[in-house]
LOROZA-414595 format. One record per residue (C-alpha): residue number from 1; residue in three letters; x, z, y. Coordinates in nm, 2 decimals. Layout:
N
R  pos  code  xx  zz  yy
R  NUM  ALA  X  Z  Y
...
// end
This chain:
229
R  pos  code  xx  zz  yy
R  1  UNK  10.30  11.71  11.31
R  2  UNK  10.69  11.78  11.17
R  3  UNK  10.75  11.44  11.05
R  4  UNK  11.04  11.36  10.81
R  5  UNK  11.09  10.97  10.72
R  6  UNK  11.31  10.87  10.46
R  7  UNK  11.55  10.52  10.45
R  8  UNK  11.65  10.55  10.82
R  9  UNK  11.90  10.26  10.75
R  10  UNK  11.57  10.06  10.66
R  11  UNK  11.35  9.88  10.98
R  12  UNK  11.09  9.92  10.86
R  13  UNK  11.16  10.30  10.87
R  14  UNK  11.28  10.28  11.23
R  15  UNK  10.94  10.10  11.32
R  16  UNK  10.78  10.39  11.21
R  17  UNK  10.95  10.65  11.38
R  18  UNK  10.97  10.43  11.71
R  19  UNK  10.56  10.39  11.66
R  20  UNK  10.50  10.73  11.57
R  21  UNK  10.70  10.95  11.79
R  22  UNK  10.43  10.95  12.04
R  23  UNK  10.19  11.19  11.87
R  24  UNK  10.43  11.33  11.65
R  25  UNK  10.77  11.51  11.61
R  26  UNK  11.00  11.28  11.41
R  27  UNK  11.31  11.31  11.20
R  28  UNK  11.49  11.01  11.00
R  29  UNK  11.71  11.09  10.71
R  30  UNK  11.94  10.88  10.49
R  31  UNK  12.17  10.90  10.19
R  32  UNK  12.47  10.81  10.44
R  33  UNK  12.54  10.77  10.83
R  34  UNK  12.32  10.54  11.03
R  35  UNK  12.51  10.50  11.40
R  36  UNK  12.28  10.50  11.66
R  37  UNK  11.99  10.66  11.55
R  38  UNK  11.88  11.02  11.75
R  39  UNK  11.81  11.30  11.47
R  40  UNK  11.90  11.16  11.20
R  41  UNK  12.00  11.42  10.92
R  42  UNK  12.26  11.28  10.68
R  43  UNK  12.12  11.37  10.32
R  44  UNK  12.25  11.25  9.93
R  45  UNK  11.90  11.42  9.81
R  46  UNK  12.10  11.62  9.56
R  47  UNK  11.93  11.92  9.36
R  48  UNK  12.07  12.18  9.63
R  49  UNK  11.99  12.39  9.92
R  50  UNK  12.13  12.09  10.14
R  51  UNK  11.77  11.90  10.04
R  52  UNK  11.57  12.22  10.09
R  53  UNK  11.72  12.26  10.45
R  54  UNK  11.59  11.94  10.46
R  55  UNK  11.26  11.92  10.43
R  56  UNK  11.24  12.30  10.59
R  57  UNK  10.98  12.35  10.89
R  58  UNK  10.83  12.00  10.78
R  59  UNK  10.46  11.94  10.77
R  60  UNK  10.49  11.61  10.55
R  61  UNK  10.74  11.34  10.44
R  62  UNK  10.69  10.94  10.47
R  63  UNK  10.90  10.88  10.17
R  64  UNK  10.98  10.48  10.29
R  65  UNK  11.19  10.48  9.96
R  66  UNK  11.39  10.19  10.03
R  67  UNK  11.74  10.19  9.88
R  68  UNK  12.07  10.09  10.09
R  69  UNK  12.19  9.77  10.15
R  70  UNK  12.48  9.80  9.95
R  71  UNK  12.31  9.99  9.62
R  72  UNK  12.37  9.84  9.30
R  73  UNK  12.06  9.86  9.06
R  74  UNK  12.14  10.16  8.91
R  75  UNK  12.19  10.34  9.25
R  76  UNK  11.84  10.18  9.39
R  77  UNK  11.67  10.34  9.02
R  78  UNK  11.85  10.64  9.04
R  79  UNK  11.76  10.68  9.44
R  80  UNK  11.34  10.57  9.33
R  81  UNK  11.37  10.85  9.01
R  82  UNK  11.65  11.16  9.08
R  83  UNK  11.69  11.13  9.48
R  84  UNK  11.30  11.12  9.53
R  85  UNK  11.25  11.41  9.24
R  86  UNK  11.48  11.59  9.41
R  87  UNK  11.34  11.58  9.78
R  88  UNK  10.98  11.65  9.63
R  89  UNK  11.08  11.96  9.45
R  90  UNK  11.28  12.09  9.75
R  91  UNK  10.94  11.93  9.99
R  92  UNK  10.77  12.22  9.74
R  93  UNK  10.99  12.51  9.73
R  94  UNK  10.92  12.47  10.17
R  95  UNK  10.59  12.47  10.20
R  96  UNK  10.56  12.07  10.32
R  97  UNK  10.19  11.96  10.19
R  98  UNK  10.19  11.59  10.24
R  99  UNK  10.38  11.28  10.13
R  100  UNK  10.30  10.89  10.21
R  101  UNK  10.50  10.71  10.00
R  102  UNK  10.54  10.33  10.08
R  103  UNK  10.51  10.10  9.78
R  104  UNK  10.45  9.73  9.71
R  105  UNK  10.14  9.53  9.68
R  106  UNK  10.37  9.31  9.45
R  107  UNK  10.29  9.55  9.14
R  108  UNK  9.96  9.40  9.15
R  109  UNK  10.06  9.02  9.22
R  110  UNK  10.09  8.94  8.83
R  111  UNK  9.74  8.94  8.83
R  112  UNK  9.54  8.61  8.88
R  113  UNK  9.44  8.54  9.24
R  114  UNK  9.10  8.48  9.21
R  115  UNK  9.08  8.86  9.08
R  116  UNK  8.92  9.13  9.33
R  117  UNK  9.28  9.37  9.22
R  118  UNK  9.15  9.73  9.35
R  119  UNK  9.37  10.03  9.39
R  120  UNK  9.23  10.11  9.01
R  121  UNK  9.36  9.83  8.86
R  122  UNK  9.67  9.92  8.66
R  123  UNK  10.02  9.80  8.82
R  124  UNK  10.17  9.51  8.64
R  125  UNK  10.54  9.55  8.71
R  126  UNK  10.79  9.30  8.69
R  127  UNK  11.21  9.36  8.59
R  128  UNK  11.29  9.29  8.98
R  129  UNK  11.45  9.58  9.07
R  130  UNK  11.26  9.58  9.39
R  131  UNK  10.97  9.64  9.19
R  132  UNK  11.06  9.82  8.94
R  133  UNK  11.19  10.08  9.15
R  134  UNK  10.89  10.09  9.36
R  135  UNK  10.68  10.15  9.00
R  136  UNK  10.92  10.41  8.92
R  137  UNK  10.88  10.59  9.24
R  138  UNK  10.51  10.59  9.24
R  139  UNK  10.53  10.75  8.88
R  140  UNK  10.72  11.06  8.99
R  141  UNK  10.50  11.05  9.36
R  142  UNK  10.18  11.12  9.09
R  143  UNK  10.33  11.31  8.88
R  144  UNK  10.37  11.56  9.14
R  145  UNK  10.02  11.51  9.28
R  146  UNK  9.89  11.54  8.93
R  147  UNK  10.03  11.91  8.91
R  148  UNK  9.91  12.00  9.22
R  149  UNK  10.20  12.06  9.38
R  150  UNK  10.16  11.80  9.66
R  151  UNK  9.93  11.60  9.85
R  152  UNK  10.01  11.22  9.78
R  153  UNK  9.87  10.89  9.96
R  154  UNK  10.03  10.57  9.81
R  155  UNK  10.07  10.29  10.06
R  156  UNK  10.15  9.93  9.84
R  157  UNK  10.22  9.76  10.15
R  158  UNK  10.21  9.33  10.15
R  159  UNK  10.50  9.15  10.31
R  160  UNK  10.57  9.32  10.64
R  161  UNK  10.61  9.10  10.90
R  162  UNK  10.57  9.06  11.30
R  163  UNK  10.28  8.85  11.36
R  164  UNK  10.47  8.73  11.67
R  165  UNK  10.79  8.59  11.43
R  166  UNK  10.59  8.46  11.20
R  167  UNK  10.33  8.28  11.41
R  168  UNK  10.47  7.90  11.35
R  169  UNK  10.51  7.95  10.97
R  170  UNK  10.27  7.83  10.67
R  171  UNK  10.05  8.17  10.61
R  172  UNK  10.16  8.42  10.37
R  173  UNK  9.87  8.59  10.20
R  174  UNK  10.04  8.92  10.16
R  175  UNK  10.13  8.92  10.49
R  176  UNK  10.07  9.24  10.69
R  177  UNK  10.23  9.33  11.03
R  178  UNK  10.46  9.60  11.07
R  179  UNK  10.20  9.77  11.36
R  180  UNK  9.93  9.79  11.16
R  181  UNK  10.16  9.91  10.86
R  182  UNK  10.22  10.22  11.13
R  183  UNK  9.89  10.24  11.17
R  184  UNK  9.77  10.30  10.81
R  185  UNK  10.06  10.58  10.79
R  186  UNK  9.94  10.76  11.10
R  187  UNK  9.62  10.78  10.92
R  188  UNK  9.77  10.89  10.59
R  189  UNK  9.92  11.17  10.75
R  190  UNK  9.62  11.28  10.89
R  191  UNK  9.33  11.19  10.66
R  192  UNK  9.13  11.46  10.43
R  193  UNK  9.19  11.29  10.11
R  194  UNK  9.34  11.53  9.89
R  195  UNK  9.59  11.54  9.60
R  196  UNK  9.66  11.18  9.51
R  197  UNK  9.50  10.86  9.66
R  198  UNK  9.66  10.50  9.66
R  199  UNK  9.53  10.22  9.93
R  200  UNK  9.63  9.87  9.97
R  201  UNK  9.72  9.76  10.28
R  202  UNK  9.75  9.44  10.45
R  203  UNK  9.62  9.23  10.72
R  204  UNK  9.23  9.15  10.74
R  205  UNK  9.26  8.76  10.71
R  206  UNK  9.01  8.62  10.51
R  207  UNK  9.28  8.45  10.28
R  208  UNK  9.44  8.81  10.26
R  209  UNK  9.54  8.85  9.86
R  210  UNK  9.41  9.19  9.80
R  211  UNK  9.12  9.38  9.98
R  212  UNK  9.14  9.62  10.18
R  213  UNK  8.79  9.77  10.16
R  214  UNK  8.90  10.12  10.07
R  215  UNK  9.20  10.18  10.33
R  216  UNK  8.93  10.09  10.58
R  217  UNK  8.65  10.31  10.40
R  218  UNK  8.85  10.59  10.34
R  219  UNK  9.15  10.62  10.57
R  220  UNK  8.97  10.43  10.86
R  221  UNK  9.23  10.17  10.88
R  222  UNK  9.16  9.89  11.14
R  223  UNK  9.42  9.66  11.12
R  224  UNK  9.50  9.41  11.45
R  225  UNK  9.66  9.14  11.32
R  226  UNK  9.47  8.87  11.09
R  227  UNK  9.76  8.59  11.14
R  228  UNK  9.49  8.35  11.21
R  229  UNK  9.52  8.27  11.56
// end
């Protein structure tokens, strides 16, 4: 598959393309110049033909949706809301069929922890821009799956980590590691579910937070990495 990702400047986004460019063909994008980083295609997301040439010839988009270092909150909001509206409407003016978009399992944290929180459950969002943008984003990722215009899978992703860095450090319960997290988005991109689907995803510990019961079910993801050994 054509695979754009979004947030070059972000690892985490770099991780991906690094873990997926074996079975796929991969393109990064960001809002501003990222040196030392092959194909990347330098991108404001504005509501022009700059966006659509884009997002042209792509099969699907893993919108990492993480704002630049240097945003202030109204540029991180307005990246989440008009830059992500923009790059779906010119993802369905080409053709592209498919976007992941990576949110936060920290929409749900609100809740008690001795809840079972599902992918049902309504998010409880906080005024940290790091989640309120995340909230916002999901909103205008449905709204598009809602109309039918594009397939959606919503990844709230725990606290991405690499079990390896972390290994002498008091365990995290939303811990998940950044191999598995590529994982789960290989499977997004390829998995039948259609229109709009949201999965949690973290590691399989035992003391994990939230299940991951339906990632596994649905998506058949398998994650490595349980942090307990």
């Amino acid at each position: 598959m054509r695979i754009l990702i979004t947030s070059a400047a972000a690892p985490l986004a770099q991780q991906l393309a690094t873990a997926l460019r074996p079975e796929h063909e991969i393109r990064l994008t960001e809002r501003t110049f990222v040196p030392n980083l092959p194909n990347l295609a330098v991108s404001p997301l504005h509501h022009d033909l700059s966006t659509n040439l884009l997002v042209r010839e792509i099969d699907a988009l893993v919108h990492v949706a993480e704002p630049l270092p240097t945003d202030n909150e109204i540029e991180q909001i307005d990246y989440l809301t008009r830059c992500t509206y923009n790059l779906y409407l010119a993802a369905v003016a080409e053709g592209v069929k498919r976007v992941v978009f990576l949110s936060t399992l920290d929409l749900m944290t609100p809740y008690a922890e001795d809840y079972t929180v599902g992918e049902r459950w309504r998010p409880l969002p906080t005024t940290a821009t790091t989640v309120l943008t995340k909230h916002l984003g999901e909103f205008v990722s449905c709204e598009f799956a809602r109309e039918h215009k594009l397939d959606v899978i919503v990844l709230r992703l725990g606290k991405v980590v690499h079990a390896e860095t972390v290994a002498n450090q008091p365990f995290d319960p939303l811990w998940v590691d950044e191999r598995d997290v590529a994982q789960a988005v290989n499977r997004a991109l390829t998995t039948d579910a259609k229109l709009l689907s949201t999965f949690h995803i973290q590691s399989a510990s035992p003391n994990a937070r939230f299940s991951i019961a339906s990632a596994k079910n649905v998506l058949g993801y398998a994650p490595v990495y349980d942090f307990q050994n």
